[in-house]
N, C-alpha and C positions, 0 to 999 in steps of 0.2 A: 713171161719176160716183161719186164716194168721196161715202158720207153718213157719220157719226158721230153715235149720238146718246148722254149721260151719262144717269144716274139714279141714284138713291140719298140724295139731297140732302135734308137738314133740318135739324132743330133738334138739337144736343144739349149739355149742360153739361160748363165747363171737365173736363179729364182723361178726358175720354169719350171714345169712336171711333166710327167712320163707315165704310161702306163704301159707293165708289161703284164705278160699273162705265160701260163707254164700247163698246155695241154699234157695230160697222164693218158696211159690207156697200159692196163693189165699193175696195177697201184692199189692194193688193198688197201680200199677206200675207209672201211670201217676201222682199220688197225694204223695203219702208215699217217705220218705227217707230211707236209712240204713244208720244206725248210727254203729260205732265197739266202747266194751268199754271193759275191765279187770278186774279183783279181784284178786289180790294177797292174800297167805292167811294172814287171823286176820286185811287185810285193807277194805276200803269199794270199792263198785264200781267205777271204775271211767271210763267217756268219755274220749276218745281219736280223734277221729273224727266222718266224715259224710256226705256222697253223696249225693246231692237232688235227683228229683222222673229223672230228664230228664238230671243225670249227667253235667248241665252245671255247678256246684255249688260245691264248696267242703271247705270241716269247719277241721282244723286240730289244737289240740291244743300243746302250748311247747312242753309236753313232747315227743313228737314223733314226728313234724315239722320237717322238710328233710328228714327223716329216712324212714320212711310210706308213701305207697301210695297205694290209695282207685281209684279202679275204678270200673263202673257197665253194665254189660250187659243185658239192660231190655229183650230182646230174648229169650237168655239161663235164665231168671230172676236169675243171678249170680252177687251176687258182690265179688270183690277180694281185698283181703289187702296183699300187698306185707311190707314185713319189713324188713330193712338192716340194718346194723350196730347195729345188736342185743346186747344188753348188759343183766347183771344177773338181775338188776331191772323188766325187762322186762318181767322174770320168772311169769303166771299168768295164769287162766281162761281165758282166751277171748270171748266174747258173741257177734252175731251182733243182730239187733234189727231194727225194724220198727217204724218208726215217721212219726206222721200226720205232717201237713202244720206247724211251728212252725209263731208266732208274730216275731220273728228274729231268722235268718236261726239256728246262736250259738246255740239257746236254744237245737240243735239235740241231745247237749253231753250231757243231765241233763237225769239222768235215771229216772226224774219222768213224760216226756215228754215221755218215750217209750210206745207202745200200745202191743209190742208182742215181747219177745224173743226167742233167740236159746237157745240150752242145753249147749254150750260151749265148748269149745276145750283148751285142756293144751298144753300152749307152757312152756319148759322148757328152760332157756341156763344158760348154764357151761361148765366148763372145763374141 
C-alpha cells in the first residue's frame, strides 16, 4: 500500500519561500514519479509539476517554472519542493502524489494519472 504524507506547510509573506517535503513508504521507487499539485479554495486541482522514478527527469508547468524546485531522495524516499518568490496566488492545499510510467512524461501533472495521494499541507502567504 503506497502512503504519502506532505509537511512543511505554513504561513509566509508575499516574496518569501517555503519548503515542503512528501515522505513515501511502500512507492515503487524505481517505476513511480512524484508529482506536487494544489487546490485553492472553490478551484479545482491543479498540477504544478514532477520528478521521474530515477530523478533524471523533471516536468514543471507556467505557473511556477523558475520559482519551484522538485528534488527526490529515493534513500530517505523523500521528495522536496522548495518555492520562492512566493506570491498570494500561491495561497493552497498542496498534495504530492504517486504516478505510474506516464505515455509522456507531461501527463505526471493530470490528477487523473495519480495512483495515490497525500493528505496535504496548507501553504498560506500574506501580508
Amino acid at each position: 500500500q503506497m502512503q504519502l504524507v506532505e509537511s512543511g506547510g505554513g504561513f509566509v509573506q508575499p516574496g518569501g519561500s517555503l519548503t515542503l517535503s512528501c515522505l513515501t513508504s511502500g512507492v515503487p521507487r524505481d517505476q513511480y514519479g512524484i508529482s506536487w499539485f494544489r487546490q485553492a479554495p472553490g478551484k479545482v486541482r491543479e498540477g504544478l509539476l514532477c520528478v521521474s522514478a530515477h530523478e533524471g527527469e523533471t516536468y514543471y508547468t507556467d505557473s511556477v517554472k523558475g520559482r519551484f524546485t522538485v528534488s527526490r531522495d529515493n534513500n530517505k524516499e523523500t521528495v522536496t519542493l522548495q518555492m520562492n518568490g512566493l506570491r498570494s496566488e500561491d495561497t493552497a492545499v498542496y498534495y504530492c502524489a504517486a504516478v505510474p510510467p506516464q505515455l509522456e512524461f507531461r501527463y505526471c501533472v493530470y490528477p487523473t494519472s495519480v495512483e495515490a495521494w497525500g493528505q496535504g499541507t496548507q501553504v498560506t502567504v500574506a501580508s
